[in-house]
TORBA-114828 format. One line per field, with one value per residue (C-alpha): x, y, z. Coordinates in steps of 0.5 Angstrom, whole numbers. Layout:
u (X_...) $
v (Y_...) $
w (Z_...) $
***
This chain:
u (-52_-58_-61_-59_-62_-60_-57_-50_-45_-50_-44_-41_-46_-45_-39_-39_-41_-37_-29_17_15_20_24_22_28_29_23_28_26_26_29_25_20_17_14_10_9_3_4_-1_-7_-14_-17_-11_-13_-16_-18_-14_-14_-15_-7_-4_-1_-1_2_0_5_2_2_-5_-3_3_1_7_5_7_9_4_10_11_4_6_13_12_19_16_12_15_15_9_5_-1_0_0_7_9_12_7_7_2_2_2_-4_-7_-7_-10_-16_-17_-16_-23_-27_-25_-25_-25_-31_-34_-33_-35_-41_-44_-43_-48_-53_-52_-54_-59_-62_-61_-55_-52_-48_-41_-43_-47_-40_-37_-42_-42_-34_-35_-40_-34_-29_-34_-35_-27_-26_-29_-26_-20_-21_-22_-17_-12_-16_-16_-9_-12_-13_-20_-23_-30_-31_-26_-29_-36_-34_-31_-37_-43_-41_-38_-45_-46_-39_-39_-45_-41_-36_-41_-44_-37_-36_-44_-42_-34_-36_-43_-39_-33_-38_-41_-34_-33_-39_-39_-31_-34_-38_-33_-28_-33_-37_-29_-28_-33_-33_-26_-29_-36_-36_-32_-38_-34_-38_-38_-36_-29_-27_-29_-27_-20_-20_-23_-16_-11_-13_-14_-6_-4_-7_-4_3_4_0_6_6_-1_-1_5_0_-5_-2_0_-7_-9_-5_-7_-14_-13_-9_-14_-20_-15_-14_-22_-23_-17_-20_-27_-24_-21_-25_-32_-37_-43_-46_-39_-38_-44_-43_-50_-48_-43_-50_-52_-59_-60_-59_-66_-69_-75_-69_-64_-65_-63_-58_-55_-56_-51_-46_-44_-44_-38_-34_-33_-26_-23_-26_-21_-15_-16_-16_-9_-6_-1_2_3_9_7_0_-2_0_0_-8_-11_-7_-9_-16_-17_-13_-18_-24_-22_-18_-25_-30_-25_-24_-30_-33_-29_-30_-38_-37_-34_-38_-44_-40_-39_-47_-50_-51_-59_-59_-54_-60_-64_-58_-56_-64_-64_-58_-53_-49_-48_-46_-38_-37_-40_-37_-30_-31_-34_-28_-22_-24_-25_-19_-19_-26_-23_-17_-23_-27_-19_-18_-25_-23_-16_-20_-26_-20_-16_-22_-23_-17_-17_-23_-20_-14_-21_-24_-18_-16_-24_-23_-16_-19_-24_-20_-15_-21_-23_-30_-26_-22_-16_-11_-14_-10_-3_1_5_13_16_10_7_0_-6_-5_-9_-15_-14_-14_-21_-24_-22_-25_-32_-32_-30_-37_-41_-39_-39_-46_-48_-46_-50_-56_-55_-57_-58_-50_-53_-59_-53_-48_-54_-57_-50_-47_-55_-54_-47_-48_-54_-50_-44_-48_-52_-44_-43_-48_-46_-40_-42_-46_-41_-36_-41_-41_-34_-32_-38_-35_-27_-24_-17_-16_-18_-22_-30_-31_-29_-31_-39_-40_-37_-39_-47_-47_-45_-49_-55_-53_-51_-58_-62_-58_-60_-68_-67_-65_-70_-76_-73_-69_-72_-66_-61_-63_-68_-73_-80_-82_-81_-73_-72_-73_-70_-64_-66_-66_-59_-56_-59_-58_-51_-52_-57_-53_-47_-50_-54_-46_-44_-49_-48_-40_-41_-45_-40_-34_-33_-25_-27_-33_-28_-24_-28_-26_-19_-19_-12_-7) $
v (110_112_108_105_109_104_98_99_103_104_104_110_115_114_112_109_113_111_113_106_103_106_101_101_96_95_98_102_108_114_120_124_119_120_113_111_103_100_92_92_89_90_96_99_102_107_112_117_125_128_131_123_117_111_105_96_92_85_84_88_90_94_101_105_113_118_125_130_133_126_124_126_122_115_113_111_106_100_93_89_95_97_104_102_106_110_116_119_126_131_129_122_123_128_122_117_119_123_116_114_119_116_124_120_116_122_127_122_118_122_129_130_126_132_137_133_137_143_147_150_144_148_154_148_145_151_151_145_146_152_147_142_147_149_142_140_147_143_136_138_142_135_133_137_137_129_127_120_115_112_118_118_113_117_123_121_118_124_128_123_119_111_109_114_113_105_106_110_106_101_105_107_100_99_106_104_97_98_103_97_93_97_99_90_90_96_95_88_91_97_92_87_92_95_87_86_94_91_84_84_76_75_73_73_74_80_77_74_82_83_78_79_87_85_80_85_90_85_83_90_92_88_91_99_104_107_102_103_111_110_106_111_116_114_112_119_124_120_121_128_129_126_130_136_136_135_142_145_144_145_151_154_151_154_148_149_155_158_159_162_166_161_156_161_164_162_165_157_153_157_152_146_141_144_139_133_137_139_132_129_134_132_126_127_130_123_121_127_125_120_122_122_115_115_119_114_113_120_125_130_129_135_138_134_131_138_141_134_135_142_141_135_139_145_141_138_143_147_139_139_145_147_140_141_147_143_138_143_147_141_141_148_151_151_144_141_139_136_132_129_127_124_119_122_115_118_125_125_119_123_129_126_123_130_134_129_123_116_114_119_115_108_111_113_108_103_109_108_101_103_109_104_98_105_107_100_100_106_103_97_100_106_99_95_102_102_94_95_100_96_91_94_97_89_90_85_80_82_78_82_89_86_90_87_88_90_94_97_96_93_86_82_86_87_79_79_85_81_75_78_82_75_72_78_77_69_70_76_72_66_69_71_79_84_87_94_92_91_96_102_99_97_105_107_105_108_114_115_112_118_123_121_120_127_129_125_127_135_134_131_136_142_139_137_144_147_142_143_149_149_156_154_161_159_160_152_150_152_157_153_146_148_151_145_141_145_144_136_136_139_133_128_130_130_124_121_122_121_115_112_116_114_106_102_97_98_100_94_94_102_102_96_99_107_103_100_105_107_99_99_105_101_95_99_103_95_92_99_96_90_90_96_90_85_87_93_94_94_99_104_102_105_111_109_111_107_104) $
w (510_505_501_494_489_482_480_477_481_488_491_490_492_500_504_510_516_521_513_531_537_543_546_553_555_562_566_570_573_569_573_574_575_582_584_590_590_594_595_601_598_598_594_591_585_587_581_579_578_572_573_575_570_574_569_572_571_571_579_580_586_585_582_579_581_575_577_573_569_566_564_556_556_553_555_562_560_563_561_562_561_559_556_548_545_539_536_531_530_527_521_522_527_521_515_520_521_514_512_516_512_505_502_495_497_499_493_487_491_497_495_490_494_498_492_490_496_494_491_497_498_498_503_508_508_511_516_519_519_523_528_528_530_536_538_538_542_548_546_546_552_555_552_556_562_563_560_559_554_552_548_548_553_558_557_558_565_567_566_568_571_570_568_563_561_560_555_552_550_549_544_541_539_536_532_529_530_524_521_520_517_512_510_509_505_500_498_496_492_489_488_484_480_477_475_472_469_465_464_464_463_470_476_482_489_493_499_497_496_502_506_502_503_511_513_510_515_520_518_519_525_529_529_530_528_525_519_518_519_512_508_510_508_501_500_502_499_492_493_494_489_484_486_487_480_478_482_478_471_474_476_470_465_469_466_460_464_468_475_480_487_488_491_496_498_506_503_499_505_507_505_507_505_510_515_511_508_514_517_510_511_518_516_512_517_521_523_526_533_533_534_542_541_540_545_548_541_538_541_545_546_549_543_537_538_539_532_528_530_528_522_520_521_517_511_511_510_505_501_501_499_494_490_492_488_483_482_481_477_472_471_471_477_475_472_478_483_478_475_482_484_478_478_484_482_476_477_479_473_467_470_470_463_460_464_463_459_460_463_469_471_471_475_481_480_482_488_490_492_496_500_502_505_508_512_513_516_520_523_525_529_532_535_537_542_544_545_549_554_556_558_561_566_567_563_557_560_562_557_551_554_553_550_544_546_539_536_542_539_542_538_542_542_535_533_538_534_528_530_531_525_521_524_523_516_515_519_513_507_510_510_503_503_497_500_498_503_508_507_508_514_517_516_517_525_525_521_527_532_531_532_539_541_538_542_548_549_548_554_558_557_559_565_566_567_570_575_574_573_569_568_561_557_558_551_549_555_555_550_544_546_548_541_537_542_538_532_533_537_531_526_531_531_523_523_528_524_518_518_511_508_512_510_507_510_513_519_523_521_521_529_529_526_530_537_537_539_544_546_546_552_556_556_558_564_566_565_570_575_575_576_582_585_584_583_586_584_576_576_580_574_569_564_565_572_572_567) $
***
């Protein structure tokens, strides 16, 4: 995301922006499953309304029409569909998208990029929880509104059209697909900066690090997104409790100057800097949007995918801001900005060691390596989801949809999302680039590429219910989705014009890197036009129209 800012430990002061299966048996009818077959041929796979679950078997001609009462329950899936299954709840949904944001990455190594601009970080934080929580009241509205899977791809279809829908989903995979590299990369370096911290006189390449870290998340997404939500729990509630025991001790001991209402004052984000600090501050909240991703694969989805998504946002901007407040603490209020401009690597490791010794900082500095492969992971399994829907509306080749019948999971999508990101590595290690050069420019595009997603499906969602109405209160669906559609917009404009803080690299490079995004979404609306011309039944697909 920013630019590296020294040598040793570079790759702590940012994070990568991106961070049991059911047993269907038979197939037997489910009784209270009204079906309607249709074998005529022809255009059969009209698309369906927002209240309707249709599930293909492997026969594209016959279609199984769910009543609407029956769109949340996962035992209808029959075999030979392409419905991914599972049975996670709450707090399983919770974990694994928490895991995304790398909360340990962000607090040791982001955080006091954020102070380093002005000592309002922690109330910053709260602010742009709040503009979260206004965004997730329209997105789960939509949610509720269009019970289908696909997420952001889905959602934009049915707001703007197939089109804009496609270039979502384009732009999706572009966002996820930089972040998931930038991730690779920087766990590379994390895991060879703590050898060599052990053994100096160990040299090993970053990439084999990388490449180890890389090929275990690839082995785990390929099974249940059940198992990976177990591995990600444990590693989530560890780095929790780690920083939560920094704050404590910065709590009760008050650091060199004592504790300070200063950096609570909204009166210090009126600043020349509240742009660029706003515009990080977003950038940490990544992740919650992703819970949507998994709605066939979590219990109750109606239920369980709007309560993770507000627990998310709001444990975040909490998480956040309390350990903002410790790390300015630790330093002084009135030193704390100058001691983050002057080295903000340093920061959280010199607070550790002052505050808890020597041993608390090697212990974070290890953990920094679990939650970098956890965001990895979780990122993994996000594009696998995006890969899967594309191919079950025909736009990927159709065999990558297949539904692994133990597991449930999208493994064959997951196996050709692998692949491309095992080439993308081999093709980066072979040019030989600085890795904190990659890391910066790869989470640069998706920490840019989130928020024109962000502000997209803003868009979408206004229009959407301007359009249908579902007896859902006018609050979350105009009021709320047009006041975080300002806030992300303002974050998108700040960005825009100062994309030197987000990577390194001359001007040439940085509207390279600026124009990506906004590729991903030419193509995909080209792809749309084409495939309307040519293959009619595949545009009308789009937005996982039909299942």
């Amino acid at each position: 995301m920013a630019q590296s800012r020294g040598g040793r430990g570079a790759e702590h002061h940012m994070k990568p922006l991106w961070v049991g299966a059911v047993d269907i048996g038979s197939g037997r009818r489910h009784p209270r499953a009204r079906r309607t077959r249709h074998t005529s041929g022809g255009s059969q796979c009209r698309p369906r309304s927002p209240a309707r679950s249709k599930h293909m078997n492997d026969n594209p001609n016959t279609l199984a029409v769910l009543s609407p009462e029956r769109v949340d329950d996962h035992d209808v899936s029959p075999a030979g569909s392409y419905r991914l299954r599972g049975r996670m709840g709450t707090v399983g949904l919770l974990f694994t998208v928490l895991a995304f944001t790398a909360p340990l990455g962000v607090v040791f190594g982001f955080v006091s990029v954020n102070i380093s601009f002005g000592i309002g970080v922690p109330i910053a934080f709260i602010a742009v929880a709040v503009l979260m929580v206004l965004f997730a009241s329209g997105f789960t509205a939509m949610t509720k509104a269009v019970p289908r899977a696909g997420a952001f791809y889905t959602y934009i279809r049915e707001g703007l059209g197939r089109p804009a829908g496609l270039g979502g989903s384009f732009l999706a995979l572009v966002t996820y697909g930089f972040n998931v590299v930038s991730c690779i990369v920087v766990s590379g370096i994390s895991v060879n900066n703590l050898m060599r911290a052990f053994a100096p006189s160990l040299d090993t390449p970053w990439w084999m690090w990388s490449l180890i870290m890389f090929a275990t998340a690839w082995v785990l997404s390929y099974f249940s997104v059940e198992l990976s939500a177990k591995v990600l729990s444990v590693i989530l509630v560890i780095e929790v409790a780690v920083v939560s025991i920094f704050d404590v001790v910065m709590f009760v001991n008050g650091g060199p100057e004592g504790h300070s209402a200063e950096p609570w004052n909204p009166a210090n984000l009126i600043t020349p800097s509240i742009g660029v600090l706003l515009l990080f501050s977003i950038g940490v909240f990544n992740g919650f949007e992703a819970t949507a991703v998994y709605r066939d694969e979590v219990r109750k989805p109606s239920v369980t995918i709007p309560r993770a998504t507000f627990i998310a946002v709001i444990f975040l901007g909490v998480f956040y801001a309390i350990s903002a407040y410790g790390l300015v603490v630790s330093a002084g209020t009135s030193h704390a900005v100058e001691v983050a401009a002057g080295d903000p690597a340093a920061m959280m490791p010199n607070a550790l060691i002052q505050n808890l010794g020597v041993w608390a900082n090697q212990i974070v500095s290890i953990l920094i390596v679990t939650s970098y492969f956890a965001s990895g992971l979780s990122l993994q399994n996000i594009l696998s989801r995006y890969t899967h829907s594309l191919a079950v509306d025909g736009v990927f080749p159709r065999s990558l949809a297949k539904v692994h019948d133990e597991h449930g999971s999208p493994h064959r999508a997951a196996v050709a999302v692998g692949a491309v990101l095992l080439l993308v590595m081999i093709v980066l290690i072979a040019t030989g680039g600085d890795p904190n050069g990659l890391y910066a420019a790869a989470a640069g595009v998706a920490f840019y590429g989130m928020l024109l997603l962000l502000a997209f499906t803003a868009i979408a969602i206004i229009v959407y219910f301007r359009r249908n109405a579902h007896g859902i209160s006018f609050w979350r669906t105009l009021i709320a989705p047009i006041v975080a559609l300002i806030g992300i917009s303002f974050a998108l404009v700040t960005a825009s014009f100062n994309m030197e803080l987000l990577v390194t690299g001359g001007p040439v490079l940085l509207t390279i890197l600026l124009l990506i995004p906004y590729l991903s979404i030419i193509v995909g609306v080209i792809t749309a036009a084409v495939l309307r011309r040519r293959n009619p039944d595949t545009y009308q697909r789009i937005g996982r129209a039909v299942d």
